[in-house]
C-alpha angles and dihedrals in degrees: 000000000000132000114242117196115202108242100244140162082256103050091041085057093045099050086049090056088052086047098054096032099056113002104157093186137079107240133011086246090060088044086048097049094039082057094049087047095047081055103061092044093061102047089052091049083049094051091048087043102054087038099051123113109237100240096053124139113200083186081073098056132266143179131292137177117243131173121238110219094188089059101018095229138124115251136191108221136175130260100205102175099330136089129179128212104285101005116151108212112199100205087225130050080220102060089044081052086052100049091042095062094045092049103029100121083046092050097036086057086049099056096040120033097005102059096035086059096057 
């Protein structure tokens, strides 16, 4: 479950303070789409997570979901005995499958324009 926050003059002034106080990026546009990205992120570590066997190993190997440039399309390809720096792994090509098909406009932002605009 995700936490959803009322948009409100408050947390509109708050976010703003955040914004100007520690804003580690170099334009609004580049701390908006870091925070897009971060939640996708999220929901598809959420997904592997609540549809994980108990007993998996990602160590082992497992399922992400990848975007092919040549084609632009979304993939589900498999870890083997590797993992990269934010990589999401599904224990099953089934359940990426799954989660690519729930989330596909959002990852195909991220792929595309969000990750081209970070």
């Amino acid at each position: 479950r995700f936490c959803e926050f009322d948009v409100t003059e408050d947390t509109i002034n708050f976010a703003e303070k955040l914004y100007e106080c520690d804003n580690y990026f170099s334009t609004r546009e580049i701390a908006e789409n870091v925070v897009r990205a971060d939640n996708v992120l999220r929901k598809m570590r959420h997904y592997a997570i609540t549809h994980r066997a108990a007993e998996t190993n990602m160590a082992e190997g497992g399922y992400t979901i990848t975007y092919n440039y040549t084609m632009n399309c979304l993939e589900i390809g498999a870890t083997g005995s590797w993992l990269a720096i934010g990589d999401v792994v599904f224990d099953t090509e089934e359940i990426a499958r799954k989660a690519m098909n729930l989330y596909a406009s959002e990852l195909i932002w991220y792929f595309t324009e969000g990750k081209a605009n970070m």
